[in-house]
C-alpha positions in Angstrom: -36.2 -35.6 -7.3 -39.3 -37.5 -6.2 -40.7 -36.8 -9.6 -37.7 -37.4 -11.4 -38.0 -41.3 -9.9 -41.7 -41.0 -11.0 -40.5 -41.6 -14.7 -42.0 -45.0 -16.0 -38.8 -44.7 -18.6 -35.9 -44.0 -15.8 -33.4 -46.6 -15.6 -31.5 -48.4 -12.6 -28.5 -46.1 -12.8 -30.6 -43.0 -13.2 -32.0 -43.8 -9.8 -28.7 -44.2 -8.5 -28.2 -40.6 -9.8 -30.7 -39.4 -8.4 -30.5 -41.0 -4.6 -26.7 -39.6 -4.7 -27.8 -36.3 -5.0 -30.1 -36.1 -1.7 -29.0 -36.4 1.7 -32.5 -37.6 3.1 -32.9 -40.3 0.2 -29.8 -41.2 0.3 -30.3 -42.3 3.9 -33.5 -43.4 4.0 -32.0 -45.9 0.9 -28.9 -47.1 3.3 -31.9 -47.7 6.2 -34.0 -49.8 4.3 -31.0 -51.7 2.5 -29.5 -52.3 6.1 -32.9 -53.6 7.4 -32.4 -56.3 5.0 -28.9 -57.3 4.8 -29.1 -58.0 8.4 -30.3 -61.3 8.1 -27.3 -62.4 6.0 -25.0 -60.0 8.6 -23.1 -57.6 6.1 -23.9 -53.9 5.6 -24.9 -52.0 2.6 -22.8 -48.7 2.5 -23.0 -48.3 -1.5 -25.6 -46.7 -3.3 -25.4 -49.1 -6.4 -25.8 -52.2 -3.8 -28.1 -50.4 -2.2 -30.3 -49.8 -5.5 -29.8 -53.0 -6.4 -30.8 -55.1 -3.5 -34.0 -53.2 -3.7 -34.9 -52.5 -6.7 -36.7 -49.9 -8.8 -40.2 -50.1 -7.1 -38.9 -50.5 -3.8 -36.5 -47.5 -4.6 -39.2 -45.2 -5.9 -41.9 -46.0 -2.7 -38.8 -45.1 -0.1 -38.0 -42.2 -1.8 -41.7 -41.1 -1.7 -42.0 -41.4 1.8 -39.0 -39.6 2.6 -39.8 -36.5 1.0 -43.1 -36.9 3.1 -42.1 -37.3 6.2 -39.0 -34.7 6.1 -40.3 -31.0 6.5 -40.4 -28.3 4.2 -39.0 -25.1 5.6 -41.9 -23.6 5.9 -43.3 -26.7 7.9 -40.8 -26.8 10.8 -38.4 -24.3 12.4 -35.3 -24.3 10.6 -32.8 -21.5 10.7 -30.9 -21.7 7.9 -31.6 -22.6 4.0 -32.3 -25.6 3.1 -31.0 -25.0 -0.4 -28.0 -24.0 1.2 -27.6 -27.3 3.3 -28.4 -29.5 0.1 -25.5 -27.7 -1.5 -22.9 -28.0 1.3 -23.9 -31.6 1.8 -23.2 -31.9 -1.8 -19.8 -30.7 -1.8 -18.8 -32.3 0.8 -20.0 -35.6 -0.4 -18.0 -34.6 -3.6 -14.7 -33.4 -2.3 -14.9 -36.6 0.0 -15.1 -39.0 -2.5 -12.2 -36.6 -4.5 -9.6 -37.3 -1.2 -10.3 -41.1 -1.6 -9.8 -41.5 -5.4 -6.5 -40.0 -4.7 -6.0 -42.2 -1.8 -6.6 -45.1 -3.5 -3.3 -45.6 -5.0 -2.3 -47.0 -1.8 -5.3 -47.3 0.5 -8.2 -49.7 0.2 -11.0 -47.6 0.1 -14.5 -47.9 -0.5 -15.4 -45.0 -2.2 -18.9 -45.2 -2.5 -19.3 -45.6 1.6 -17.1 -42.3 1.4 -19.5 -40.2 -1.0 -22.3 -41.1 1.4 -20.9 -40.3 4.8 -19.9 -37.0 3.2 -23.4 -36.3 1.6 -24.8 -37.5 5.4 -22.4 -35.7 8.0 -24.5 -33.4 8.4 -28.0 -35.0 9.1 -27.7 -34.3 12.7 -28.5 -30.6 11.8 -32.0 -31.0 10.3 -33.0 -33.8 13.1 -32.0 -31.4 15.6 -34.2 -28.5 14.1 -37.0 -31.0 14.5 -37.0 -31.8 18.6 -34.4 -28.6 19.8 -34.9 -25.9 16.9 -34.1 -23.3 19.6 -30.6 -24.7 20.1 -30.0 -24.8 16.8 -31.3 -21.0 15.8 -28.6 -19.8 18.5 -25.7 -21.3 17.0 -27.0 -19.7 13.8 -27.0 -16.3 15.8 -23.2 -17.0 17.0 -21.2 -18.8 14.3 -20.5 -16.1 12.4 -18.1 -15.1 15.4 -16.6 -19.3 16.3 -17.6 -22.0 14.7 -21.4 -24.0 14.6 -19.8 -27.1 16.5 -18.4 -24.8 18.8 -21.7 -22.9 19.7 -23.0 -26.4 20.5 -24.0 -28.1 23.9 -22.2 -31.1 23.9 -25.5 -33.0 25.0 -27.2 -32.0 21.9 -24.5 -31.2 19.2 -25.6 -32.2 15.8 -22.5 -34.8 15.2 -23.5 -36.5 18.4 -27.6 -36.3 17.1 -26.3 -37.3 13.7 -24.7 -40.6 15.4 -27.9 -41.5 16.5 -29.9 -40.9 13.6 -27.6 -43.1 11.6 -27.4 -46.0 14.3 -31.7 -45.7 13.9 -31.1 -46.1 10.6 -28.6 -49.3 11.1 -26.0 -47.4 8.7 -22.4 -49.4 8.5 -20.1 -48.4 11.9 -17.9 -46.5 10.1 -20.3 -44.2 8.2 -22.2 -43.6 11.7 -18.3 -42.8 13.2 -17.6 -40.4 10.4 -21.3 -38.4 11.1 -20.3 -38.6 15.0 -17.2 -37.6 14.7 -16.6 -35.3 11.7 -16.0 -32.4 13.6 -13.5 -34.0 15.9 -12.0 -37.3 14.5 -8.9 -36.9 16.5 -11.3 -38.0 19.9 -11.7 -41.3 18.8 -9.6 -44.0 20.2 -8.8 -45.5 16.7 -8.6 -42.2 13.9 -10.2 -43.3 11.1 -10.0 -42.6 7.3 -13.0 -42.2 6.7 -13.8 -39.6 9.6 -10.5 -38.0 8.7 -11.7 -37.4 4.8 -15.3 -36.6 6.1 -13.6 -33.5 8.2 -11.4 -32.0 6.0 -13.7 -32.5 3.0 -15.9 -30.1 4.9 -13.3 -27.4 6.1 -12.3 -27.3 2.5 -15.8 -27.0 1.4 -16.3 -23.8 4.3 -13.6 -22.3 2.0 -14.2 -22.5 -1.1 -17.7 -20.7 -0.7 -20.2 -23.9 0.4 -21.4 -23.7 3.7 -24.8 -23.8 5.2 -24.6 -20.4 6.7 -24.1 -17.0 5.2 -20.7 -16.1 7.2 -19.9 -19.0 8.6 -16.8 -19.6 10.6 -14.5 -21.6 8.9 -14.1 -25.4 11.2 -10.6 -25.4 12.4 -8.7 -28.1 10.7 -7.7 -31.2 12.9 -3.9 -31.5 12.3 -3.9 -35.2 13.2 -6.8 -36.2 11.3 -5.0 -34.1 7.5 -2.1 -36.0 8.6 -3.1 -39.4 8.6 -4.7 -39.3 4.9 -1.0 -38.4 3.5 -2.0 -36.1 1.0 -0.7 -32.7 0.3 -2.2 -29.1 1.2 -2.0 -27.9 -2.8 -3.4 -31.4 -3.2 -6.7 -30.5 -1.6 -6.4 -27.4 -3.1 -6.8 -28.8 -6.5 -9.5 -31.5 -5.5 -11.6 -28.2 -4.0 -11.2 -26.3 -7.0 -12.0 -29.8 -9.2 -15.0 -30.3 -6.9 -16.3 -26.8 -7.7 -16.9 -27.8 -11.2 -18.6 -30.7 -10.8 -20.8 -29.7 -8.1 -22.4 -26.7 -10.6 -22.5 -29.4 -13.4 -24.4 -31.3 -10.5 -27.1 -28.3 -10.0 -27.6 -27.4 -13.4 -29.0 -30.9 -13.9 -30.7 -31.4 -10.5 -32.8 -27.9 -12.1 -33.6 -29.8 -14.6 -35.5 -32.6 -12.1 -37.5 -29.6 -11.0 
């Protein structure tokens, strides 16, 4: 995708393309976006603004760097596939931002912030390979039988790591609560939309064929947190099933990058 950015010809909204399909540009984006709205206090949580406030150059350096600085598989001691990951951050991102477009009839959503949290809930998981890859290599061993987040230590779950790696990277409050809390959302003292469409966008992505490990126990689904976003069961059905679609439209043109 680095390369793809490399292109003297590529266009503002084919960055933005591009950025959306990659968890660790995506955040390294947000990070450097953040660093700079702070002076004028707001917070960045769209990949357009985002793209915009920085511009092409700026765009194409971070993006660089973050593909230098993040290890390859074969660099670092991670347990799982990385292909694997990229795709069940995908669909989550995509099913996410699927829940809000339908919430958005009567909601006030931002569903930009949504796609991101969704394409970053998971960024605990590959910080966590870097300082604890033992911890993370046993829940691999065990969640075919209960859950990853229930394999966990809660001192070093991936949510909780995630949470931190987001508030480094001075990421909007709500998209660092979603991370935290996607496996939970019903914990926090104020449940929140986003962290309720974060966590079922996942459980439905678990079943319709898209998570990171080969026989993966499906996340239970928190009652409270489907509840709160008002939407029908054979709705999400449909959105999965929509989602599938897109997301192999998705990686037949993210093949063409490579």
């Amino acid at each position: 995708m680095a390369a793809k950015l490399a292109d003297p010809e590529i266009s503002l909204g084919d960055a933005v393309a591009v950025v959306k399909l990659d968890p660790c540009s995506l955040g390294r984006v947000l990070k450097v976006a953040n660093s700079i709205s702070k002076r004028s206090h707001c917070s960045v949580s769209s990949v357009d603004n985002a793209v915009s406030l920085l511009g092409l150059t700026k765009i194409k350096s971070v993006v660089s760097i973050s593909h230098t600085v993040v290890p390859s598989q074969n660099e670092t001691e991670i347990p799982f596939a990385l292909e694997r990951f990229w795709k069940h951050s995908l669909a989550v991102a995509v099913i996410s931002e699927s829940i809000a477009k339908q919430m958005i009839r009567y909601k006030t959503l931002d569903t930009e912030a949504v796609y991101a949290a969704g394409l970053l809930h998971d960024t605990g998981k590959i910080a966590l390979c870097s300082v604890k890859p033992e911890l993370v290599t046993k829940s691999v061993i065990k969640c075919s039988e209960k859950p990853f987040c229930e394999t966990e230590s809660e001192q070093y779950s991936h949510s909780m790591v995630g949470g931190m790696v987001a508030a480094a990277w001075k990421l909007p409050k709500d998209i660092k609560t979603a991370i935290e809390y996607h496996h939970a959302p019903s914990v926090q003292d104020d449940l929140g939309y986003l962290s309720s469409i974060v966590h079922v966008a996942d459980v439905a992505a678990h079943i319709v064929g898209f998570a990171t490990i080969e026989d993966e126990c499906v996340n239970p689904l928190d009652a409270d947190a489907f509840s709160c976003l008002g939407i029908q069961m054979e709705s999400l059905r449909v959105i999965a099933s929509s989602a599938l679609s897109r997301i192999k439209t998705i990686e037949s043109q993210v093949e063409q990058f490579r």
